[in-house]
C-alpha positions in Angstrom: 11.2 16.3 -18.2 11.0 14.1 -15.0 12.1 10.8 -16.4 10.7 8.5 -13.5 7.1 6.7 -14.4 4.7 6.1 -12.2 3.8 2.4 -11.9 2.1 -0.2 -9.8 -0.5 0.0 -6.8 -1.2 4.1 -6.4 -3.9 5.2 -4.0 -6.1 7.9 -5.0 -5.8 9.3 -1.9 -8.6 11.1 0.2 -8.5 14.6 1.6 -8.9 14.9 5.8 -11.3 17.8 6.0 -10.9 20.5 9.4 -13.7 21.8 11.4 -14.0 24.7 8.8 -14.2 22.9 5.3 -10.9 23.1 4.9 -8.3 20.6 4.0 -6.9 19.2 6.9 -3.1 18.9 5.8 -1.8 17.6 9.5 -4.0 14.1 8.8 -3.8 13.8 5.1 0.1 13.9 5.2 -0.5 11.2 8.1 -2.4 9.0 5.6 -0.2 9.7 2.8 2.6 8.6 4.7 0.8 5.1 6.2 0.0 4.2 2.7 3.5 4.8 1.5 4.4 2.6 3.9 2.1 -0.2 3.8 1.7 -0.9 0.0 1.3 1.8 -2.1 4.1 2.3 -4.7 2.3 6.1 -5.4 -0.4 8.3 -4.8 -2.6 10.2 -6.7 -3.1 13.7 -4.7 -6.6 15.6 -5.5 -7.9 13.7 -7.7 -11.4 12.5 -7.2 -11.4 10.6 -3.9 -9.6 13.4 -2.7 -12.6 15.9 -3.1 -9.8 18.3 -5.4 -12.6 20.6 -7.5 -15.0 21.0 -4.0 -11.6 23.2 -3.2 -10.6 26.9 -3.7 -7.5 27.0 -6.4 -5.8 28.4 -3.5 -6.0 25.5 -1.2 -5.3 23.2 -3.9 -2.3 24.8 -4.1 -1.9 24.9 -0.4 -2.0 21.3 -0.2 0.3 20.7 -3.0 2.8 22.5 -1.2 2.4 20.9 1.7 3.5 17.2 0.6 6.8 18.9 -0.8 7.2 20.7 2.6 6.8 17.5 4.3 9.6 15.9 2.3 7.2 12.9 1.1 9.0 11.5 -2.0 7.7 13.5 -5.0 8.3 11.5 -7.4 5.9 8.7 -5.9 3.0 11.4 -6.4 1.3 12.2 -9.1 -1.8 15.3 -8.3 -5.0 16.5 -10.0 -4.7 19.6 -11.9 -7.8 19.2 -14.4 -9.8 22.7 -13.7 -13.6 23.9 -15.7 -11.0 27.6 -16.4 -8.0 27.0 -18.5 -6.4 29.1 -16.4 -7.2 27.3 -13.4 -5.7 24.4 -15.0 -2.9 26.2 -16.1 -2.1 27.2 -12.5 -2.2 24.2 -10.8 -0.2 22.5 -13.5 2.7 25.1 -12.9 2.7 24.8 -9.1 2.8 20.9 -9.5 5.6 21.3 -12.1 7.2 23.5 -9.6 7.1 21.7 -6.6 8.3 18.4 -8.7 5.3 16.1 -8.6 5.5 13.1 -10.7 2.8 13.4 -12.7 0.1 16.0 -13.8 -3.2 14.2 -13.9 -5.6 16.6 -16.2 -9.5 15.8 -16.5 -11.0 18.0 -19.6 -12.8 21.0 -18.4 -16.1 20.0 -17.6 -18.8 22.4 -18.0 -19.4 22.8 -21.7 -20.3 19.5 -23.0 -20.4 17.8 -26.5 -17.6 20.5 -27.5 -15.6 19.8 -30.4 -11.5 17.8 -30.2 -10.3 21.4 -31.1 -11.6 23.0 -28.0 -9.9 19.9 -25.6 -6.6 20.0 -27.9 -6.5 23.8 -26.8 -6.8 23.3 -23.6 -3.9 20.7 -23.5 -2.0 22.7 -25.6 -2.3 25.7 -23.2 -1.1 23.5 -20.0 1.9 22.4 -21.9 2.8 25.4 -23.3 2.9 27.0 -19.7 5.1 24.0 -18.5 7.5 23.8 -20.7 10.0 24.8 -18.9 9.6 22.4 -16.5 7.9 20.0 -18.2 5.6 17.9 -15.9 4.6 14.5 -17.3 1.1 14.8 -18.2 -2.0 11.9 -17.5 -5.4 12.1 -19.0 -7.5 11.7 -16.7 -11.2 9.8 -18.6 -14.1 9.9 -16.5 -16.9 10.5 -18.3 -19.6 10.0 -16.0 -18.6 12.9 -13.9 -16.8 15.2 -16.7 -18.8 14.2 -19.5 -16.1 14.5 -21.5 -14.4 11.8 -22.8 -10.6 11.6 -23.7 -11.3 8.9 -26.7 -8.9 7.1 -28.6 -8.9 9.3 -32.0 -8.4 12.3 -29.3 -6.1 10.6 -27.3 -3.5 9.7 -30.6 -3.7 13.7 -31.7 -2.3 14.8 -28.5 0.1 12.2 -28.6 1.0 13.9 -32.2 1.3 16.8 -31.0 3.0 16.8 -27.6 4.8 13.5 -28.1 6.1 12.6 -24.8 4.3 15.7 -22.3 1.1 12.8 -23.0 2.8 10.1 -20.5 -0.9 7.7 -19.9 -4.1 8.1 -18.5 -6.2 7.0 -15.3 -9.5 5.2 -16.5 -12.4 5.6 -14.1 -14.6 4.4 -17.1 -15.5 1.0 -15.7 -14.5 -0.1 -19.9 -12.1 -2.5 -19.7 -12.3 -2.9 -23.6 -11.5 0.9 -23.4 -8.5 0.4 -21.4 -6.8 -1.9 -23.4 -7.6 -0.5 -26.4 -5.9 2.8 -25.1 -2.9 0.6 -23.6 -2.1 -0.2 -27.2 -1.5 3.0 -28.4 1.9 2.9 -27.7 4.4 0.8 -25.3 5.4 4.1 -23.4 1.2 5.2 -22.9 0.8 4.1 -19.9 -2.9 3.1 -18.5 -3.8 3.2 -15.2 -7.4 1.4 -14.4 -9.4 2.7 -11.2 -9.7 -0.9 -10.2 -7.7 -2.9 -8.3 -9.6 -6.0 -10.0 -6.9 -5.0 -12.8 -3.9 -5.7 -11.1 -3.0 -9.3 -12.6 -3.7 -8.0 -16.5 -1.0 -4.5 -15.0 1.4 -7.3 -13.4 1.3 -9.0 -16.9 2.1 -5.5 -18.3 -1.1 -5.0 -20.0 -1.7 -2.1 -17.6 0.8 0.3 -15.3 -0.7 -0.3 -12.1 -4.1 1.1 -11.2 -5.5 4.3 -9.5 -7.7 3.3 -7.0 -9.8 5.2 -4.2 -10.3 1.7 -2.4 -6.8 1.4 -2.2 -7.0 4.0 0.7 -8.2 0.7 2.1 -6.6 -2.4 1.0 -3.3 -1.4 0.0 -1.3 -4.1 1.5 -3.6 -6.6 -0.1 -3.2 -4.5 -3.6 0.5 -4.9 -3.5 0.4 -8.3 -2.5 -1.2 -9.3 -5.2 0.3 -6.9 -8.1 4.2 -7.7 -6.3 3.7 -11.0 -5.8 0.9 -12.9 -7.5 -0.7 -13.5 -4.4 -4.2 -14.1 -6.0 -6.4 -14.9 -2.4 -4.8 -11.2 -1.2 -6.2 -9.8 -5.1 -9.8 -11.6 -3.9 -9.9 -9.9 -0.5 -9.0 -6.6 -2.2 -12.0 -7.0 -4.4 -14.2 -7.8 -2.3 -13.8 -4.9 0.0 -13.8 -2.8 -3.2 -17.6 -4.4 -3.5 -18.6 -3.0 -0.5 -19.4 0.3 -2.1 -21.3 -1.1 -5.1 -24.4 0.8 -4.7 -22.9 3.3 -2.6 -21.4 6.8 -2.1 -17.8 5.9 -2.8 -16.1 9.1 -1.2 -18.1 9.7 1.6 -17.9 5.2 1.6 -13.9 5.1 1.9 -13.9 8.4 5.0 -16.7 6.5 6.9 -14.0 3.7 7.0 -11.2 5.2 6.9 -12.2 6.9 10.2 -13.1 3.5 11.7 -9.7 1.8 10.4 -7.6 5.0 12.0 -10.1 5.1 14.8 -10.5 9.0 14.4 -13.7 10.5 13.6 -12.8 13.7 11.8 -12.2 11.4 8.5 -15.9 10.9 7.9 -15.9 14.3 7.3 -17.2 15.2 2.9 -17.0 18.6 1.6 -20.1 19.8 -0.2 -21.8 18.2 -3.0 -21.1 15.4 -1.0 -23.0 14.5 2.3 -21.7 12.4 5.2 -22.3 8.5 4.4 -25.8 7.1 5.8 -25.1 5.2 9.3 -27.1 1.7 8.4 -24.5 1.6 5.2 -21.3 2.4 7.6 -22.1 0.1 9.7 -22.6 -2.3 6.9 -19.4 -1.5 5.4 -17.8 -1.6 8.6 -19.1 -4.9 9.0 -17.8 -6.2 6.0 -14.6 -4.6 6.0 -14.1 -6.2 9.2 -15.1 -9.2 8.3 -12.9 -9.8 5.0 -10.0 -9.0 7.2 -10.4 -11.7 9.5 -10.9 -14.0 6.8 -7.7 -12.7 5.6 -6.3 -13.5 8.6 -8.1 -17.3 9.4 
């Protein structure tokens, strides 16, 4: 199994979007490599932020392939896999194995709801039974207000009993901090991943091993200020462009300024579900964005 761990600032990185709904792989290997250069120690490909189950398993896979082709550093990526089919999950699991990402991040499949521990430990069981011959590193991914299914703690220690090492940590875009250290103490080689940056100092004290976060897309050389270097005023900007979205579409939020930031248009662009971000809140997030960084700077 890939031996190197993912740790530190990791950007759950968005998804440029062409003219046709498609992903855009010319500007999301642009951004992948600005934020590899400008603070992120890793990035989390498809997950959320970067609109991965709005996609076709094909150009999932398309996508994927692309960051190997474009000789990014592999084992700085980790990439959503998590499908509703098994099989879809399956798939995309092999390819990333195959293409040597660093991570496999998994949410449960999310249709079905209130199933039973047996149904999720079969689905597990089936990814790492059609990787074990190149056996990815596997993350849980716990979001429960969008999967409605929760990777819990007694869940969370049978897969760990069962798979042993394949169950490397998990991304919590909970919001329950409780939750997150409660799941950090299941064993000194699980590592936990919050989806705030607001985290950093408890990950720099090694509570945590970094975060996942979309906003990070935005504020990764503050992030890694602050997580490398204690820099605590760098931690307080971070945050408080993070709060800019309270209230907010966070997807379509982080395009609207990642366009402004880049100065290029064609990153506002959302795949449906999602809608383009209302013009009085970009402006308002613009405006604040702006605003904390010349603070940063005074």
């Amino acid at each position: 199994m890939n031996k190197s761990r993912m740790k530190g600032v990791i950007a759950a990185i968005a998804t440029a979007i062409d003219a046709t709904g498609a992903p855009d792989q010319i500007r999301s290997l642009a951004l992948a490599r600005y934020l590899l250069a400008n603070g992120c120690d890793g990035l989390n490909v498809l997950g959320t932020t970067g609109e991965a189950v709005s996609f076709p398993l094909a150009a999932r896979q398309d996508l994927m392939s692309a960051y190997r082709k474009a000789g990014l550093p592999m084992s700085r990526l980790m990439v959503g896999t998590g499908a509703a089919a098994t099989a879809d999950a399956v798939a995309l699991t092999r390819h990333a194995a195959e293409l040597g990402f660093a991570g496999a991040l998994i949410l449960p499949p999310f249709y079905y709801k209130g199933v039973p521990d047996d149904g999720l430990v079969a689905y597990v069981d089936a990814i790492v039974k059609a990787t074990a011959d190149k056996p990815i590193p596997i993350y849980l991914y716990h979001f429960p207000a969008l999967s409605g299914l929760p990777w819990h703690v007694k869940l969370i220690r049978r897969l760990r009993e069962a798979f042993g090492a394949r169950i490397v940590g998990l991304k919590d875009s909970s919001g329950d901090m409780p939750f997150a250290r409660e799941v950090a103490s299941i064993a000194p080689d699980f590592d936990v991943f919050p989806s705030t940056e607001a985290a950093l100092m408890e990950a720099r004290a090694g509570t945590f091993a970094g975060c996942i976060s979309a906003t990070a897309n935005l504020n990764a050389d503050l992030c890694a200020r602050a997580y490398h270097g204690g820099d605590a005023a760098a931690l307080e900007t971070a945050v408080a462009i993070r709060k800019l979205f309270d209230g907010k579409a966070l997807v379509s939020g982080i395009k609207a300024l990642l366009a402004h930031i880049h100065g290029d248009q064609a990153w506002s662009r959302v795949q449906p579900p999602l809608a383009p971000f209302p013009a009085a809140e970009r402006a308002s997030v613009i405006a604040g964005y702006d605003a904390a960084r010349a603070k940063r700077v005074a």
